[in-house]
NUKOLVO-687192 format. One record per atom (N, C-alpha, C): residue number from 1; residue in one letter; x, y, z. Coordinates in steps of 0.1 Angstrom, whole numbers. Layout:
residues N
> rokol_vose_c1_c2_c3
> NUM_a_X_Y_Z
...
end
This chain:
residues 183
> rokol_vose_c1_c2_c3
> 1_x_8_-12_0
> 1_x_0_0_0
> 1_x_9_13_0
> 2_x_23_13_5
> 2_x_27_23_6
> 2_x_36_26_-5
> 3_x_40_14_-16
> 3_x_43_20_-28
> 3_x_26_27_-39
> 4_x_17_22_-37
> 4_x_8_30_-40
> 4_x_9_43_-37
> 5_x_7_45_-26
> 5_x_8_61_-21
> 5_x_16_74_-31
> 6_x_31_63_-28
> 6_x_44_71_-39
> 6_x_39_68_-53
> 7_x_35_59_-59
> 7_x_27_60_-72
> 7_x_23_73_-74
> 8_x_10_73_-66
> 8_x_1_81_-66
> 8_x_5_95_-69
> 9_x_14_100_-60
> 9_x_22_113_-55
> 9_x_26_117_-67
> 10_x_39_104_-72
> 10_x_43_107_-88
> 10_x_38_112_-98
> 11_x_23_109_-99
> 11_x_14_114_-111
> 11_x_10_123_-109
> 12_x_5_126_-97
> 12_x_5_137_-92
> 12_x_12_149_-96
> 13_x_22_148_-97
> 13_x_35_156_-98
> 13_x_33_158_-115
> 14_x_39_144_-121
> 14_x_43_144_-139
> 14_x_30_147_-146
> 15_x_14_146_-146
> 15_x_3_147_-149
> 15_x_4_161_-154
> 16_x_8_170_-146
> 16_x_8_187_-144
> 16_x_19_190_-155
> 17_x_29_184_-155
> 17_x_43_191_-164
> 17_x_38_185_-183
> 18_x_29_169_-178
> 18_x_28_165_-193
> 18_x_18_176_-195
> 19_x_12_181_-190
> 19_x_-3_187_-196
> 19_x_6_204_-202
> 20_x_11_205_-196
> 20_x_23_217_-195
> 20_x_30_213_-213
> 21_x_37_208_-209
> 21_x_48_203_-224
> 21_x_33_198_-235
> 22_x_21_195_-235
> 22_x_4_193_-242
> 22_x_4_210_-245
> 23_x_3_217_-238
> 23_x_-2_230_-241
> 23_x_7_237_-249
> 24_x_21_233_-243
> 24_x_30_242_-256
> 24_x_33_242_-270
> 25_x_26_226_-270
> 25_x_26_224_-282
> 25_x_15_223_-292
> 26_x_2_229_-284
> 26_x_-7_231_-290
> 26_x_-7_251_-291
> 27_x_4_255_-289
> 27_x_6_271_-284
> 27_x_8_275_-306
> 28_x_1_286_-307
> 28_x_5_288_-322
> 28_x_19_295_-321
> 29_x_24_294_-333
> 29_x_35_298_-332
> 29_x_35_315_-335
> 30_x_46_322_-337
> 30_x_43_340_-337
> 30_x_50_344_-354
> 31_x_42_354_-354
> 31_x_39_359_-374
> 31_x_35_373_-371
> 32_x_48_380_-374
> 32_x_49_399_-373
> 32_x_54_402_-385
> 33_x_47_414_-390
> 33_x_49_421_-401
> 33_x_61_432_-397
> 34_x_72_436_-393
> 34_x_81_440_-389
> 34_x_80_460_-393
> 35_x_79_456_-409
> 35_x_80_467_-417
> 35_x_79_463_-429
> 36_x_72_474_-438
> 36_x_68_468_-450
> 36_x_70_478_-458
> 37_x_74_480_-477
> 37_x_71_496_-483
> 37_x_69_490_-497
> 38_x_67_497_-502
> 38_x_64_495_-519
> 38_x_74_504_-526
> 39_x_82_493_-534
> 39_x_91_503_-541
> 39_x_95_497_-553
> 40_x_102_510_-564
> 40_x_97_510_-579
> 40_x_112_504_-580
> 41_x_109_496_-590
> 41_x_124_488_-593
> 41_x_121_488_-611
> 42_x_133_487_-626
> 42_x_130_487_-635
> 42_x_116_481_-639
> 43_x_113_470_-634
> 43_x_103_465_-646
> 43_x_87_465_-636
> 44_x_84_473_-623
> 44_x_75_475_-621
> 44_x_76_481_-606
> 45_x_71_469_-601
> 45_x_71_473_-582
> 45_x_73_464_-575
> 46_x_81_465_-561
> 46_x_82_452_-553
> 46_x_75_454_-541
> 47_x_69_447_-532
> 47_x_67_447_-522
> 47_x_84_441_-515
> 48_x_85_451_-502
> 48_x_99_448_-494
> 48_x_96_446_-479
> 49_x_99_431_-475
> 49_x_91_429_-463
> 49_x_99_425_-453
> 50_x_99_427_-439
> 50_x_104_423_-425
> 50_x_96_415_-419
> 51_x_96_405_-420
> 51_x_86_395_-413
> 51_x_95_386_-402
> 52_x_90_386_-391
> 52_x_94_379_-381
> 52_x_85_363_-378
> 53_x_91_353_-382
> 53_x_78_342_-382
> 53_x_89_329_-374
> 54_x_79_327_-366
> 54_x_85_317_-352
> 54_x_75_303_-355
> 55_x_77_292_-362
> 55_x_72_286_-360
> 55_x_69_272_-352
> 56_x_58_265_-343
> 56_x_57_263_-329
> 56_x_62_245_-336
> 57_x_59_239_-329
> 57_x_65_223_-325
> 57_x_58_218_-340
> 58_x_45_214_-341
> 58_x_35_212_-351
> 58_x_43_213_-366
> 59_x_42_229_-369
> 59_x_45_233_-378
> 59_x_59_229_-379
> 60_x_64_235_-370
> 60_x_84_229_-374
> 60_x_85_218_-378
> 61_x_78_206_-369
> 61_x_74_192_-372
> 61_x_75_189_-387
> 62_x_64_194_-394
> 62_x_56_191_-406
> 62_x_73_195_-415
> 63_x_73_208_-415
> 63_x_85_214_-423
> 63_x_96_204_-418
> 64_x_99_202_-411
> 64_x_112_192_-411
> 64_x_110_177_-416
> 65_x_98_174_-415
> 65_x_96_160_-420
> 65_x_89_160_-439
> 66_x_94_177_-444
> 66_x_94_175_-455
> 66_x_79_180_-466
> 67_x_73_185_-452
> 67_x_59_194_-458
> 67_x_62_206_-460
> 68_x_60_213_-470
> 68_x_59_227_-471
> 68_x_49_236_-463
> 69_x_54_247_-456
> 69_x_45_254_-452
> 69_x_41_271_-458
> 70_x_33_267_-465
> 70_x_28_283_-477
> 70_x_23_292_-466
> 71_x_33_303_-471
> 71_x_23_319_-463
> 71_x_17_326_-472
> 72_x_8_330_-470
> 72_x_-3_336_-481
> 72_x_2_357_-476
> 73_x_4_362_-488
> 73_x_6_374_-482
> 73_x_0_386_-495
> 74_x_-10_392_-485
> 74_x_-21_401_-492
> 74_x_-17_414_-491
> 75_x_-12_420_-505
> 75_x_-14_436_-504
> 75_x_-28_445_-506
> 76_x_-29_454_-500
> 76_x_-36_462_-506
> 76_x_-35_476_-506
> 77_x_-34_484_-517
> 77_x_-36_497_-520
> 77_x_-53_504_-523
> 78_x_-55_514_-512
> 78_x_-66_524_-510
> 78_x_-67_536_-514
> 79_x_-68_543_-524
> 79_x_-73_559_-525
> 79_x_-84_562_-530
> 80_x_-87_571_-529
> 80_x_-99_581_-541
> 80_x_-90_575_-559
> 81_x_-95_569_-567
> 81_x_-97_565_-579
> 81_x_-85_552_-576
> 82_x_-82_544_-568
> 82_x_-70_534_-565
> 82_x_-79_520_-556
> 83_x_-81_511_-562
> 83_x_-81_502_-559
> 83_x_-75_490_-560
> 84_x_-64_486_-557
> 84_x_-57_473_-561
> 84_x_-54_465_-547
> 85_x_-55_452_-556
> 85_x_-50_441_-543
> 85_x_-44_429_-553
> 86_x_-34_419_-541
> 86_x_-25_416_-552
> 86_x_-21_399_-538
> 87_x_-23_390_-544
> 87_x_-16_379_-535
> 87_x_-7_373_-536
> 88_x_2_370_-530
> 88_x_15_362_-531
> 88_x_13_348_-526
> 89_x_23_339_-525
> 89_x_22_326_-518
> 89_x_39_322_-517
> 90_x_39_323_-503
> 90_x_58_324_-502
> 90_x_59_307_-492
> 91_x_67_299_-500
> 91_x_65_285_-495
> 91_x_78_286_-489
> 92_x_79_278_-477
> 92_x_90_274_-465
> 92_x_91_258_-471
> 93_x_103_256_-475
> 93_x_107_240_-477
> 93_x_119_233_-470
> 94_x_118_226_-466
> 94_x_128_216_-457
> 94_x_126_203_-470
> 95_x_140_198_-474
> 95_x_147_191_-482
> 95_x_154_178_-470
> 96_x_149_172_-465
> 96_x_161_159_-456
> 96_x_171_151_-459
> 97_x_174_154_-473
> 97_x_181_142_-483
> 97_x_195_150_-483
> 98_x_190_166_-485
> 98_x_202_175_-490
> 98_x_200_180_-478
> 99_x_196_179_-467
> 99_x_195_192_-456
> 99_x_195_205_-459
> 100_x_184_209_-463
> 100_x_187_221_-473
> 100_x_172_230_-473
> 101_x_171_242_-463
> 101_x_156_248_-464
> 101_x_158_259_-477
> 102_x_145_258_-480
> 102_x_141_268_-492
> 102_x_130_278_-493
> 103_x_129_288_-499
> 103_x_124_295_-497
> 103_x_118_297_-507
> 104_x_104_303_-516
> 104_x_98_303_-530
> 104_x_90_309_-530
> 105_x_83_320_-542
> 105_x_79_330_-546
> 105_x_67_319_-556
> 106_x_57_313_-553
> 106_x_54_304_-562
> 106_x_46_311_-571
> 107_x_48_327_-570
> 107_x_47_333_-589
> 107_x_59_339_-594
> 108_x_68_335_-588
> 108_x_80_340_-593
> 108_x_93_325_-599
> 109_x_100_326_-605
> 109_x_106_318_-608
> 109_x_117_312_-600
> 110_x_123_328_-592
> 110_x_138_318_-580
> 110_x_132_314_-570
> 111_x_142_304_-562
> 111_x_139_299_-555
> 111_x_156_302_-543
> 112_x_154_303_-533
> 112_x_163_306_-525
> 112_x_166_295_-510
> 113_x_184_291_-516
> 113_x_184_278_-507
> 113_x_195_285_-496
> 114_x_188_273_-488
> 114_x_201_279_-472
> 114_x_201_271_-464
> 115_x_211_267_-458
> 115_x_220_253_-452
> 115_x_209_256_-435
> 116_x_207_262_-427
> 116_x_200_261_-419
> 116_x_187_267_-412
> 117_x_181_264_-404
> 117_x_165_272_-404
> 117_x_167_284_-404
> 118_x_177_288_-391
> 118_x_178_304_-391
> 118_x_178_312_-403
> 119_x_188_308_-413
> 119_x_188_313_-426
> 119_x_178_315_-430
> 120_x_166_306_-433
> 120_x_156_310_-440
> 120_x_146_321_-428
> 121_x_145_319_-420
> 121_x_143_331_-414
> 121_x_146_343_-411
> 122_x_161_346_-414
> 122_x_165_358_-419
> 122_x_159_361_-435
> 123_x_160_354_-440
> 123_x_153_353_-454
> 123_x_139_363_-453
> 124_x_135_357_-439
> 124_x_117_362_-443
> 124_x_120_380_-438
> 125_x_132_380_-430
> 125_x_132_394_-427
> 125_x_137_404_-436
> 126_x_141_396_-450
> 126_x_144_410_-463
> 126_x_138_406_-475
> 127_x_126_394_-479
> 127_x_119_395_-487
> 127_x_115_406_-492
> 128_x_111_405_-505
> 128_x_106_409_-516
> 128_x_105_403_-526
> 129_x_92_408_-531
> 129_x_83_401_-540
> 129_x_75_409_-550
> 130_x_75_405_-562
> 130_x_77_413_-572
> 130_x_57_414_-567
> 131_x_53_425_-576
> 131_x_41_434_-573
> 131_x_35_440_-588
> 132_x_22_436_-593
> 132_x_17_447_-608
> 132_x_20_463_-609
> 133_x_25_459_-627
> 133_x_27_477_-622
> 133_x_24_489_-616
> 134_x_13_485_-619
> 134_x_3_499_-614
> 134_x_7_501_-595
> 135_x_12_493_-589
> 135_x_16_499_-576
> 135_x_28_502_-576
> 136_x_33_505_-586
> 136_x_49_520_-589
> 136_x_43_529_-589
> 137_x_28_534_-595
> 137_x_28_547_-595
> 137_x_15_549_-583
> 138_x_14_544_-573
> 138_x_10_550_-563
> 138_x_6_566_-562
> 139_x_-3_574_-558
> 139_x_-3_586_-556
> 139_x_0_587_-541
> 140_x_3_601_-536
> 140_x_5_604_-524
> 140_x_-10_602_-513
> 141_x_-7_595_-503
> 141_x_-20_598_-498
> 141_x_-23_583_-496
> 142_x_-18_574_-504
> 142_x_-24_559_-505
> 142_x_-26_553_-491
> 143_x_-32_544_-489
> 143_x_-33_535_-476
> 143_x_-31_524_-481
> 144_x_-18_515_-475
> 144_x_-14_505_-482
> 144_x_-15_494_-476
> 145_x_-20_481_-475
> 145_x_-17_471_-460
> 145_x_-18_460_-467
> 146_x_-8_454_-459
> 146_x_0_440_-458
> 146_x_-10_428_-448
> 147_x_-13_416_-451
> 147_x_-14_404_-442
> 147_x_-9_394_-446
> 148_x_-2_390_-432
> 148_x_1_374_-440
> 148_x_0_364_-430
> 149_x_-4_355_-433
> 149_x_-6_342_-426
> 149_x_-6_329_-436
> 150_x_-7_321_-424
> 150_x_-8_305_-427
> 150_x_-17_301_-444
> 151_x_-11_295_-451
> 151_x_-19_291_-464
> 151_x_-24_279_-462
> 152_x_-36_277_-453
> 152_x_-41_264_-450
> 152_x_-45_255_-463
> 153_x_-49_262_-474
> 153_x_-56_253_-488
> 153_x_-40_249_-493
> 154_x_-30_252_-490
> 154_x_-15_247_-495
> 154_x_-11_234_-488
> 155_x_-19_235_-476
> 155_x_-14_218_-468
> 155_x_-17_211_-475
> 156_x_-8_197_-474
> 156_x_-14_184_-479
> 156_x_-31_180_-473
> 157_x_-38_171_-483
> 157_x_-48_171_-474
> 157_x_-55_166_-462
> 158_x_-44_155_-456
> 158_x_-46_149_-445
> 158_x_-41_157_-433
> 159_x_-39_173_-438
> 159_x_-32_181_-423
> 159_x_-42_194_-428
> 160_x_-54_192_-435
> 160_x_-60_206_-435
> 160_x_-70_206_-426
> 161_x_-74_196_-424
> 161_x_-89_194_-414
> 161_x_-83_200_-397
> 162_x_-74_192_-392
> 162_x_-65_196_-383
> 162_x_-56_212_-383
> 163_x_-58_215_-390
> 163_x_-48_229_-393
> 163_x_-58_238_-390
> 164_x_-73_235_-395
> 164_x_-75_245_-393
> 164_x_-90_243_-377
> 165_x_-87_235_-371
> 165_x_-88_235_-360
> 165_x_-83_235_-345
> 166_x_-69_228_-349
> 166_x_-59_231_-337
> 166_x_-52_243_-338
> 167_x_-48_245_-323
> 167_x_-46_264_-320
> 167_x_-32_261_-325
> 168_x_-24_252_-330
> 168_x_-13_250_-328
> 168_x_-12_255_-345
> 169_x_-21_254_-350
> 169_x_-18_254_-369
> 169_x_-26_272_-373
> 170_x_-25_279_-359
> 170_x_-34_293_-363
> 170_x_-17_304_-360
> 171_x_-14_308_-375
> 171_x_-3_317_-375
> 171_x_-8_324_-385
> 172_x_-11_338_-378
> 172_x_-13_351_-388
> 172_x_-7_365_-382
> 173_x_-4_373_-387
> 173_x_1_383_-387
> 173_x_-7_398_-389
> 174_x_-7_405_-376
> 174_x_-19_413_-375
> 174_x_-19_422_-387
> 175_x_-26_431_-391
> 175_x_-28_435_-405
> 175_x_-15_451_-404
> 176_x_-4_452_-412
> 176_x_3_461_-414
> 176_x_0_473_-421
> 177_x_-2_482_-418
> 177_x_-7_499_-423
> 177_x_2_507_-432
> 178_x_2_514_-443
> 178_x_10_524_-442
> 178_x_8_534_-453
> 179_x_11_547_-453
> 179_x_5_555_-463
> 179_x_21_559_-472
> 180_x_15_561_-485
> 180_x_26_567_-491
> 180_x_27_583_-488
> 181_x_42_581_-487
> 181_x_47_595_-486
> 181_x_46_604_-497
> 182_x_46_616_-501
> 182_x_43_626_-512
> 182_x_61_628_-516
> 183_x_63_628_-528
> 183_x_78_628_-532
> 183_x_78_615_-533
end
């Protein structure tokens, strides 16, 4: 009876820490728009982005064992006679064969490789991505905003039902603001 007791005590104890190390890993991971601008380069416009993206146990999971994870990233431009919006889809890839994360503009043709995760997340902090012409010539005054989050329709389909129910698959990035300057 009195190894029962210490049984008991034990779970007591480890019950609390597994539920602890359960919750962290159902914790979403963190997706900040840093800074953002629109700027005119020869053959149109790029969007130029600071994104800070932390991703939690789940997601790193998936990406390491070879799933891509798509961020969906929405411009928009606002004025009197200016209406434009414009989507990107920037894919995170982990390679296991080559050890090798990647980075991809999947309307653009490069693709950008780098020997470890950090890399690609410095990556996400000087993106840019090409943008239709018509937001080079912006007028003064414009209201411009950035979102980006999780591309759940890009999961495979046995991680969408789950993705988009567990708190652990919810990564978005609160909506980024900004007006053009005049000059």
């Amino acid at each position: 009876m009195h190894w029962s007791k210490r049984l008991a005590s034990a779970l007591i104890l480890v019950l609390p820490l597994a539920a602890c190390d359960a919750l962290r890993h159902q914790a979403p991971g963190s997706l900040v728009v840093r800074d953002a601008a629109v700027a005119s380069v020869a053959d149109g416009a790029e969007l130029v982005l600071d994104i800070d993206c932390r991703l939690n146990g789940p997601m790193s999971d998936a990406l390491e064992h070879g799933i891509p994870i798509t961020l969906r990233v929405d411009v928009r431009a606002r004025a009197t006679g200016v209406d434009l919006e414009n989507r990107r889809q920037v894919e995170l890839r982990y390679f296991p064969l080559t050890r090798r994360y990647q980075l991809r503009d999947t309307g653009a043709d490069g693709v950008r490789s780098f020997p470890g995760y950090e890399y690609l997340t410095d990556a996400l902090a000087s993106l840019r991505l090409p943008l239709p012409h018509s937001f080079a010539r912006l007028p003064a005054g414009t209201r411009l905003s950035v979102e980006v989050g999780l591309d759940h329709a890009a999961l495979p389909g046995a991680l969408r039902l789950p993705a988009i129910i567990a708190p652990a698959w919810h990564l978005s990035a609160p909506e980024f603001a900004w007006t053009v300057a005049a000059g």
